[in-house]
PAFI-882113 format. One record per residue: residue in one letter; z, x, y of N, C-alpha, C in turn. Coordinates in steps of 0.2 Angstrom, whole numbers, plus 2048, in hexadecimal, padded with zeros to 3 digits. Atoms other than C-alpha are relative to their C-alpha. Example, Ala and Ser with C-alpha at 12.3 -4.5 7.8 and 13.67 -1.06 7.14 Angstrom:
<recs>
A8008047FA82783E7EA800804806;S7FF7FC7FA8248447FB8037FC805;
</recs>
This chain:
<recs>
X8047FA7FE640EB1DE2804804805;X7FE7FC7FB649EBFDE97FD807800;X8047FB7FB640ECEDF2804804803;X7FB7FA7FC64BEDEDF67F9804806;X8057FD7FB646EE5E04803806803;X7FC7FA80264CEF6E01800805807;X8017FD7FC646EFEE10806800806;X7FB8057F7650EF3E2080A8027FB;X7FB7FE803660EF3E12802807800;X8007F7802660F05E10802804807;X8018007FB660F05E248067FC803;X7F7803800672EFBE248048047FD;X7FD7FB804677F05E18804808804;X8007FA7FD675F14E22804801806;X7FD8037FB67BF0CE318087FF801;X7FB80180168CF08E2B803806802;X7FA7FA7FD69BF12E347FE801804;X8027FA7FB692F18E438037FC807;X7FE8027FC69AF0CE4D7FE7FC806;X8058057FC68CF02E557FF7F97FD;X803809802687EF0E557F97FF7FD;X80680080467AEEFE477FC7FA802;X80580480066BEE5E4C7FB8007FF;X80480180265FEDEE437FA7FD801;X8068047FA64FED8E4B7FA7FF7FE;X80680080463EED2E467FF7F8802;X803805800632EC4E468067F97FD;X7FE804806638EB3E428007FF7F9;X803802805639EADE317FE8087FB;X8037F9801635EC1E2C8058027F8;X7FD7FF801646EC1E228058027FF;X7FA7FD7FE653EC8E2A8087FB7FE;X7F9801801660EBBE278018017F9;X7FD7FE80665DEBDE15803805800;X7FE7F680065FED2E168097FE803;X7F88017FE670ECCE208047FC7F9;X7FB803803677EBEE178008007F8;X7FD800807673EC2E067FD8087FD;X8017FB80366BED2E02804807802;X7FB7FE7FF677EDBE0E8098017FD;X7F9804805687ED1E087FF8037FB;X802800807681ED2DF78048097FF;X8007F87FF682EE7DFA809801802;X7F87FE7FC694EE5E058058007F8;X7FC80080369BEDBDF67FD8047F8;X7FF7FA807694EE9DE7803805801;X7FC7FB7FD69BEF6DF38087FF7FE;X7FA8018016ACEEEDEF8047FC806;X7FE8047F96ADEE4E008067FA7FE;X7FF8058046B9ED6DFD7FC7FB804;X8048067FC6B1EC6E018037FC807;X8008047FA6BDEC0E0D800806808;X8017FB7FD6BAED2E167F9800805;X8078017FE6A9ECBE1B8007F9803;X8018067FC6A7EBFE287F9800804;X8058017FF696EB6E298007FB804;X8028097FE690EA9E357F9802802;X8068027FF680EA1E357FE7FD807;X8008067F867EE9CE477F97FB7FF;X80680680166EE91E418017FA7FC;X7FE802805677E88E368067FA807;X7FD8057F967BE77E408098007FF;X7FB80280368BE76E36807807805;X7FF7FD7FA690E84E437FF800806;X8028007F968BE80E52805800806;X7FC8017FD69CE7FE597FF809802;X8007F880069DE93E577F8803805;X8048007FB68FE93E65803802804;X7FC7FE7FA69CE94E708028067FE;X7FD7F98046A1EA5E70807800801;X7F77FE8046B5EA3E718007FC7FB;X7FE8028056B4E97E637FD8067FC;X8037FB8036A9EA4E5C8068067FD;X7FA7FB8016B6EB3E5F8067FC7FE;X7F88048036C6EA6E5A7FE8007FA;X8018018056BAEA3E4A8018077FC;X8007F98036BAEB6E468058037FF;X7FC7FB8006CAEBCE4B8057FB7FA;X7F98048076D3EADE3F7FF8017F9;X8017FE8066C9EB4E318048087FF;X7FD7FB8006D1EC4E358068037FA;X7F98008046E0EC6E298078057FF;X7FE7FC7FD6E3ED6E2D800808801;X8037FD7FD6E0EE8E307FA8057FC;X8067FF8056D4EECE237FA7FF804;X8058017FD6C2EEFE287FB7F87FE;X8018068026B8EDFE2A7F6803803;X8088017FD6A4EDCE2B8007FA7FF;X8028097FC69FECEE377F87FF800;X80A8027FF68CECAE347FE7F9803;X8008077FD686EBEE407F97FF801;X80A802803674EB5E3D7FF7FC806;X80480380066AEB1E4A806800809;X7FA8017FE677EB7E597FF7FF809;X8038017F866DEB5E698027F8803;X7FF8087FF670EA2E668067FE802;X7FB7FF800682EA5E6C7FF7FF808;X7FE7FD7F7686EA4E80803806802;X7FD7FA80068BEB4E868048067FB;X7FE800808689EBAE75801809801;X7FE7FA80168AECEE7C807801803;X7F980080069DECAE828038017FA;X7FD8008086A0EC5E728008077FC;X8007FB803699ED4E6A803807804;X7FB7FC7FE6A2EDEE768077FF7FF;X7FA8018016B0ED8E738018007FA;X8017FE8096AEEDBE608028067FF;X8017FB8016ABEEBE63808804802;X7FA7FD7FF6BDEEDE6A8058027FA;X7FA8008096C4EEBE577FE8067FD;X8007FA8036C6EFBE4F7FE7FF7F8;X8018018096C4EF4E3D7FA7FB800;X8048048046B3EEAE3D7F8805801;X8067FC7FF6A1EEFE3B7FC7F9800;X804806800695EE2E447FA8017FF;X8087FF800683EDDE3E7FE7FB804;X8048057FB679ED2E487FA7FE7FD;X8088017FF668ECBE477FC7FB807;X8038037F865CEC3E567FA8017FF;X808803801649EBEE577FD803806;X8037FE7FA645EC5E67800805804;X7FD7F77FC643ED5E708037FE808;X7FB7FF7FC64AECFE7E8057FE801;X7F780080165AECCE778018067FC;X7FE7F9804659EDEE6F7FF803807;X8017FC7FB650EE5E81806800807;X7FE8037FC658EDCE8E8087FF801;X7F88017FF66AEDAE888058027FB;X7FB7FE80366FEE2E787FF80A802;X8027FA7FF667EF2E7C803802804;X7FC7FD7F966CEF4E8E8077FE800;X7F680080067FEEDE8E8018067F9;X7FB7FD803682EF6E7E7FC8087FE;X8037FA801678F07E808028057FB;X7FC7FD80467CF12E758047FE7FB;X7FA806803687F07E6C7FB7FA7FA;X80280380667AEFDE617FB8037FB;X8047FF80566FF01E527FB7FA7FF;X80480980265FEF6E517FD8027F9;X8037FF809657EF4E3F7FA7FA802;X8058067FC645EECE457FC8007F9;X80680180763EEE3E357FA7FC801;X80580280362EEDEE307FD7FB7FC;X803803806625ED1E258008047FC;X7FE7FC807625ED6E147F8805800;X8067FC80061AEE7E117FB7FE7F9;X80480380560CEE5E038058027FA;X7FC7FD805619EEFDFA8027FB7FE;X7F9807801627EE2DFA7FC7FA7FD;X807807803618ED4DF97FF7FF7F9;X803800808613EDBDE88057FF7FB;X7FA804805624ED8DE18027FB7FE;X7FF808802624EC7DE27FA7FC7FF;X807803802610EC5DDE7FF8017FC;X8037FE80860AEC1DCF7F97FD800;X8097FE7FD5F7EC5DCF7FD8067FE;X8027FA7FE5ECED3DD0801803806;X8017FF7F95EEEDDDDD7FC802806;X8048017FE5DEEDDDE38027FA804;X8018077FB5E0EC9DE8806802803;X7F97FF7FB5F3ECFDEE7FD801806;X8017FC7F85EBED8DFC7FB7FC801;X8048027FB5DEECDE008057F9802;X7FA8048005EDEBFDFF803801808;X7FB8007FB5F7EC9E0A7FC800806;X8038017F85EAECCE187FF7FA801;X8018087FC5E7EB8E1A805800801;X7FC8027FE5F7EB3E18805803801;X7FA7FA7FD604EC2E1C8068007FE;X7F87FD802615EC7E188047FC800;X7F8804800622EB8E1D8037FD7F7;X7FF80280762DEB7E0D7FD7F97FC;X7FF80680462AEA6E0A7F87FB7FE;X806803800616EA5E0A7FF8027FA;X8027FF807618EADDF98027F97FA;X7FD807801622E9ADF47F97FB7FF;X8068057FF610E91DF87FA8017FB;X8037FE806605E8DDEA7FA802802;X8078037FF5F5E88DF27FB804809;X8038027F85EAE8DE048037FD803;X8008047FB5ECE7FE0A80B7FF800;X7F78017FE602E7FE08800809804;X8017F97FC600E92E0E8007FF806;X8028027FA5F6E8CE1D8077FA803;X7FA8057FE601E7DE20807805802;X7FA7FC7FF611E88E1F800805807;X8027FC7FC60BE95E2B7FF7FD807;X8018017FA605E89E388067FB802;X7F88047FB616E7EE398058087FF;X7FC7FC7FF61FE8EE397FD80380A;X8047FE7FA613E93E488017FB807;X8008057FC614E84E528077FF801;X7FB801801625E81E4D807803802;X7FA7FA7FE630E90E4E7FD803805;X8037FD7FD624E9BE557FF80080A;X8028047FA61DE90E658077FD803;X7FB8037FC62BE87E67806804804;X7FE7FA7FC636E96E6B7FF802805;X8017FD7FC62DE9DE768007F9805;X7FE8087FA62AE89E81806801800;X7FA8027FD63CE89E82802808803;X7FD7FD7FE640E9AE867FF802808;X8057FD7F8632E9DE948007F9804;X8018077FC62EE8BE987F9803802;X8097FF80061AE8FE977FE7FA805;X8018077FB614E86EA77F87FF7FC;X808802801601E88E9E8017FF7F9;X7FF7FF809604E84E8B7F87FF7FD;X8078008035F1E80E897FC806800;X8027FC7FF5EEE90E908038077FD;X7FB7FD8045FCE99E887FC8007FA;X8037FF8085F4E94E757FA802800;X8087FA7FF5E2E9BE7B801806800;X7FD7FA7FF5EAEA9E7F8008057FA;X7FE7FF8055F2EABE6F7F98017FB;X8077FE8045E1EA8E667FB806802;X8047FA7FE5D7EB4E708038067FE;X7FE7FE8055E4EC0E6A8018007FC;X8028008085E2EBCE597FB8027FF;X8088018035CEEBDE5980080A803;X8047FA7FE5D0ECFE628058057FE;X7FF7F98065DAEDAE547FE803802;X8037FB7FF5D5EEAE557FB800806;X8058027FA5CAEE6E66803804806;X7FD7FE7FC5D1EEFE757FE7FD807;X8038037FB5D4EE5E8480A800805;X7FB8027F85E1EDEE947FF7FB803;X7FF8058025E8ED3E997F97FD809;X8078007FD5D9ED5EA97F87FB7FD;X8078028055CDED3E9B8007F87FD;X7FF8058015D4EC4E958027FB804;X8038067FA5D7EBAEA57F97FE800;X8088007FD5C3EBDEA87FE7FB7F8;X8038058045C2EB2E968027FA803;X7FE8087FF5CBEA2E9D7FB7FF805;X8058037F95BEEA2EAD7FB7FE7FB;X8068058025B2E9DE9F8017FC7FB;X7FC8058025BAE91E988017FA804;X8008077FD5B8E80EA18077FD800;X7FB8077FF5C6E75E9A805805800;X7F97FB8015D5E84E9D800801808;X7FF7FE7FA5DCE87EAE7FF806801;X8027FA7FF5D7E98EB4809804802;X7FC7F97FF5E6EA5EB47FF806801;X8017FA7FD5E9EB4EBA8038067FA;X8007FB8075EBEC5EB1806802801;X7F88007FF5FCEC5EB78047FD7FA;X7FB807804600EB3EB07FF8037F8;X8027FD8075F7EBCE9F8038047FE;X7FC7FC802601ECAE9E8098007FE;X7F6802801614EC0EA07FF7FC7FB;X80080680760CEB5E928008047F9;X8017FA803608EC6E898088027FE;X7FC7FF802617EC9E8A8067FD7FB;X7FE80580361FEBAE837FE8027F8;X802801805616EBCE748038077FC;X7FC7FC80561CECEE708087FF800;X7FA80280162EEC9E748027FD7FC;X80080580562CEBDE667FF8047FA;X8037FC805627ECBE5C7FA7FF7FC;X806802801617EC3E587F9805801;X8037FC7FF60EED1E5D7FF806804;X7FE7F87FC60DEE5E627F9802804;X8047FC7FB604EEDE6F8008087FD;X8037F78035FBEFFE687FE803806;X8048007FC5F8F08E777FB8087FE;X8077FB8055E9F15E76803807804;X7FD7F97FF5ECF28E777FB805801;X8067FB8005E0F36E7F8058067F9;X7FD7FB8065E4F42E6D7FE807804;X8007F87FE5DBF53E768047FF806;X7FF7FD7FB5E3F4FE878077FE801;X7F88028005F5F4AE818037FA805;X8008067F95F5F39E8C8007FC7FF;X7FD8098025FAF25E8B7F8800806;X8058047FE5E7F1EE918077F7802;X7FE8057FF5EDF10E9C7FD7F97FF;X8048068035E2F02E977FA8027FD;X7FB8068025DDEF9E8D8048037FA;X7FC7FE8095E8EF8E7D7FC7FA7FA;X7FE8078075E8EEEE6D8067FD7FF;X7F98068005F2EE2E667FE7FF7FA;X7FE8008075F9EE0E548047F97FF;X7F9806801601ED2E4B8048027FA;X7FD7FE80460EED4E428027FB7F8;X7FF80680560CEC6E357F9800801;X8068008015F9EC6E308007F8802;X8028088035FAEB3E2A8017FB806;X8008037F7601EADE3D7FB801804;X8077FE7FA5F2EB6E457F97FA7FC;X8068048025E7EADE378027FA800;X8008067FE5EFE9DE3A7FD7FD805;X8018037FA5EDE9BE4C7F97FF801;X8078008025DBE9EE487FC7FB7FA;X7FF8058045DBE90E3C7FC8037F8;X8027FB8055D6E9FE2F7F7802802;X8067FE7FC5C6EA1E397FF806801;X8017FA7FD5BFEB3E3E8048047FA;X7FD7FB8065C6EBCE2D7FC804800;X8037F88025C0ECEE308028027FD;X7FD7FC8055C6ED8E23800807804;X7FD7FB7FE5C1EE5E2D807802804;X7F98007FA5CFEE2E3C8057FC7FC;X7FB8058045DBEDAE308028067FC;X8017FB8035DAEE9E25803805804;X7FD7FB7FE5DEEF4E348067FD805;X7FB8037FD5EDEE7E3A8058037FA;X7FD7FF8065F4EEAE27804807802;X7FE7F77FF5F3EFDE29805804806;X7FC7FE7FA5FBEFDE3B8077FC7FD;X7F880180260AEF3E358038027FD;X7FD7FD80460DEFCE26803808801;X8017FA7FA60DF0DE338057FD800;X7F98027FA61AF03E3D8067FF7F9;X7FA7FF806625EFFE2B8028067FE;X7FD7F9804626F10E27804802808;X7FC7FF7FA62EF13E397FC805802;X8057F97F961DF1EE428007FA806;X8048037FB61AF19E537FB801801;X808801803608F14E527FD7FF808;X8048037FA5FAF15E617F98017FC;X8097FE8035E6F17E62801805804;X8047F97FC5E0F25E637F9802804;X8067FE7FE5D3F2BE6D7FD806801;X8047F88015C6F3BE6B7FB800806;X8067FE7F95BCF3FE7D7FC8057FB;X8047FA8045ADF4CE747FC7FD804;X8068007FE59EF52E7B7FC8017FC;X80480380558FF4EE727F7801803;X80680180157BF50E727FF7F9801;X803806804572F3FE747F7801800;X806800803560F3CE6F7FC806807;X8057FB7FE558F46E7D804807803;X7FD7F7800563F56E7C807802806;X7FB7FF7FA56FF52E8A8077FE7FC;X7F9801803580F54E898047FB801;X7FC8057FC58CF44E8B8068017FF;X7F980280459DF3FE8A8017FB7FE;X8008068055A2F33E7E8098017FF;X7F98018045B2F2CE748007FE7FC;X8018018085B6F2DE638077FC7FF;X7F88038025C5F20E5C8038017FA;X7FA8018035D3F22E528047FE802;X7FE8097FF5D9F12E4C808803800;X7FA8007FE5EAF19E4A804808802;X7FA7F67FE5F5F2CE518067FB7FD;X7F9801803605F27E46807808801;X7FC7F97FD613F34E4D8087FC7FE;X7FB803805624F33E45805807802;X7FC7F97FE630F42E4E7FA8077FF;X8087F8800624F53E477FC7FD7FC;X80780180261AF49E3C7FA7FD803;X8048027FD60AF43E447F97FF7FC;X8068018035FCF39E397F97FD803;X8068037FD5EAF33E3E7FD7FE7F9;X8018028085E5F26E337FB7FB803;X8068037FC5D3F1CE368007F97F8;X8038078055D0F0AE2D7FA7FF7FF;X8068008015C1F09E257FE7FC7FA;X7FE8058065BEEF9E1B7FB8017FA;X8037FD8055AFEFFE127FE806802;X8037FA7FF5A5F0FE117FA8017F9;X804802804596F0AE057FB806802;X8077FA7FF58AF19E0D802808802;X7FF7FB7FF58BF2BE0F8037FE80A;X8038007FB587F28E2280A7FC802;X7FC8067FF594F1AE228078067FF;X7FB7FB8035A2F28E1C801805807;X8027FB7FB59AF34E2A8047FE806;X7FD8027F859EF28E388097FE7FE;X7FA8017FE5AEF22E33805807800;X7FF7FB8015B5F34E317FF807806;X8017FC7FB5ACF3AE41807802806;X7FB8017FC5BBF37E4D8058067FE;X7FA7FA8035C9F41E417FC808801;X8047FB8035BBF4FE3F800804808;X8018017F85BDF4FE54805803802;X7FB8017FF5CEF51E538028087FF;X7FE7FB8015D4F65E538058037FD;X7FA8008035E5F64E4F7FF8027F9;X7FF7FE8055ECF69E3E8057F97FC;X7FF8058045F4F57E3B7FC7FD7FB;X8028028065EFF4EE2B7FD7FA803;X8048057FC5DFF42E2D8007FC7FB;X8038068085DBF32E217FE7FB804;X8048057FF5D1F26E1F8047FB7F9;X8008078025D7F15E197FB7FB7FB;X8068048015CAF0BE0E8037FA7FC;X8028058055C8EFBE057FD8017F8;X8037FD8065BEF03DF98038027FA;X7FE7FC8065C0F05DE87FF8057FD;X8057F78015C0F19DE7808805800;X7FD7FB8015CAF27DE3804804806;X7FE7FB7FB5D6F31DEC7FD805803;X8057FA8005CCF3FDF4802802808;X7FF7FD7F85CCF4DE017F88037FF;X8057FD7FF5BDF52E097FE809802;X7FF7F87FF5B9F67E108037FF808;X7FC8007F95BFF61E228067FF7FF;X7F88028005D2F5DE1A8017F77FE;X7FF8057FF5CDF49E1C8017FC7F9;X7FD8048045D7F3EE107FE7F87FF;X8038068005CFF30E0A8047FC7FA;X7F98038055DCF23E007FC7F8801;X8018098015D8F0EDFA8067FE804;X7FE8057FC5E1F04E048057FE7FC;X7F78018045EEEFDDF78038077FD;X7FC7F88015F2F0FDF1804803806;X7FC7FF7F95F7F12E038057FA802;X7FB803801600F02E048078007FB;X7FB801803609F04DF5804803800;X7FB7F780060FF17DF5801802807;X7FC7FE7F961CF1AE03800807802;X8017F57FF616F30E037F97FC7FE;X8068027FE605F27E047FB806804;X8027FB7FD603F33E137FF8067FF;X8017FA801605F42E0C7FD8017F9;X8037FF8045FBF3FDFD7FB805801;
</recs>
């Protein structure tokens, strides 16, 4: 089963020549090494690369583990060298390295190579490839497979696909599992395994019983807007969990996106052009992890549906918040109030800027009214849609609002501008 993933490749592609250390970055398990070690390659040697012009190490690969060290590392690169020809060094997985940004400085002194990288954590992208090499690197941040990609290797309806991929989500290899329960199974030793494990050793979690609540609660509050205030105040009622603070909860919060497990959406005043300071939401980047930890419990469609829609926003390279509409308003006895109206996503992308609401059904006029009331709030002249579940026809209504099926917006990449 192979799976191009034309998007991130196309994004190497483009990258080539500019002189930076290409870095690859994404969730565990997501597919990055494959994109490096064989869908890249694959591209170097149809380009006419020679093969011994490409030097690959798999730092995860026990049979290397000498190459940890970084002068064996650099001794191992320079003796593949042979001579002044240009050379691509792809190196999988390069954080596992000691003073692994020496090394790639020191790479970078060579006038004939083009290095790519890969790494699982943002703060080995924040922390130390960003800041030592400013200017000087290329990130390429991947994603679990989009529905797109999904659907090239599902064979189904695509109705079950998408209801597929929201249980179980995007890691190439959930498409492999025949059954639920190897699905399920798969997911949760990848969770506990890679996932968990990583983060206990990197942080050294002094509360681990308190840490995987955590995580849960963030799973259960998808589309919810909350902090990590708010969420302290759940462990006080909670008897068997130590009481922590909104501190402790916010360095654990942090933990969790560093892992790329999941994104923070902060909320956006739309008429008064402004970052609301709290709360936020929180996304995961891998549906089927959020619904493991959950033990596939709590399957909203609704907030599941609007997880899909925000990560497919974040594949296509918008940066995504929530929106927020302050409006005054009439209530039942004639006074005026102020209220807030939500939009679930403001998608902004250099001059494009989309507002796109998730709306898993819309079975009543009424029901069409309210989810539509927010964009309708909205003055601007960006392009407004509505997302559905629903099985319905492309359609614009007299206010401009674009109203699209949910897999027709996933499949087609000019979606937005239908």
């Amino acid at each position: 089963m192979e799976i191009l993933r034309p998007t991130y490749l196309q994004q190497l592609i483009e990258a080539q020549g500019d002189g930076n250390i290409k870095v690859i970055s994404g969730l565990r398990r997501c597919g990055k090494s494959y994109l490096l070690k064989r869908l890249f390659k694959n591209h170097l040697l149809e380009s006419g690369i020679p093969g011994d012009h490409i030097i690959l190490v798999d730092l995860e690969n026990r049979r290397n583990s000498a190459l940890l060290d970084p002068d064996r590392l650099l001794d191992h690169i320079d003796a593949a060298m042979a001579d002044d020809d240009q050379y691509f060094i792809l190196l999988d997985e390069i954080q596992r390295v000691d003073e692994f940004t020496d090394v790639l400085a020191t790479l970078l002194l060579k006038d004939n190579v083009e290095v790519y990288v890969t790494g699982s954590n943002s703060k080995f992208l924040s922390s130390d490839i960003v800041t030592e090499f400013r200017g000087r690197s290329t990130e390429i941040h991947m994603y679990p497979l989009s529905f797109a990609e999904y659907l090239t290797a599902y064979d189904g309806p695509e109705n079950t696909a998408f209801l597929e991929y929201m249980y179980y989500g995007g890691l190439p290899l959930i498409l492999r599992q025949a059954t639920h329960q190897k699905k399920a199974a798969y997911l949760n030793k990848v969770y506990k395994t890679v996932y968990l494990k990583d983060i206990y050793e990197r942080h050294k979690i002094e509360y681990p019983a308190e840490f995987e609540e955590l995580v849960k609660v963030l799973s259960s509050s998808i589309g919810s807007p909350t902090n990590p205030t708010n969420l302290a105040n759940t462990f006080k009622s909670k008897k068997h969990l130590k009481e922590i603070t909104d501190k402790t909860v916010a360095t654990y919060i942090s933990y969790i996106e560093d892992a790329f497990i999941i994104e923070k959406a902060e909320r956006y005043d739309i008429k008064g052009k402004d970052y609301i300071d709290s709360p936020f939401k929180y996304y995961f980047q891998d549906l089927g992890i959020r619904n493991t930890m959950l033990s596939f419990r709590q399957m909203e469609e609704t907030h599941m549906m609007e997880n899909v829609i925000y990560n497919e926003l974040k594949v296509r390279g918008f940066s995504v918040d929530v929106g927020v509409v302050p409006v005054r308003v009439k209530d039942l006895d004639g006074n005026i109030v102020r209220r807030q109206y939500e939009v679930d996503f403001v998608a902004n992308k250099g001059s494009q800027r989309y507002y796109v609401q998730s709306a898993w059904r819309m079975p009543t006029e009424d029901k069409e009214e309210q989810e539509g009331r927010s964009l309708r709030s909205i003055s601007d002249s960006f392009k407004k849609i509505i997302v559905t579940a629903d099985n319905v026809l492309l359609k614009r209504d007299e206010s401009g609002i674009v109203t699209i099926p949910v897999i027709q917006f996933l499949k087609d990449p000019g979606s937005l501008d239908l």
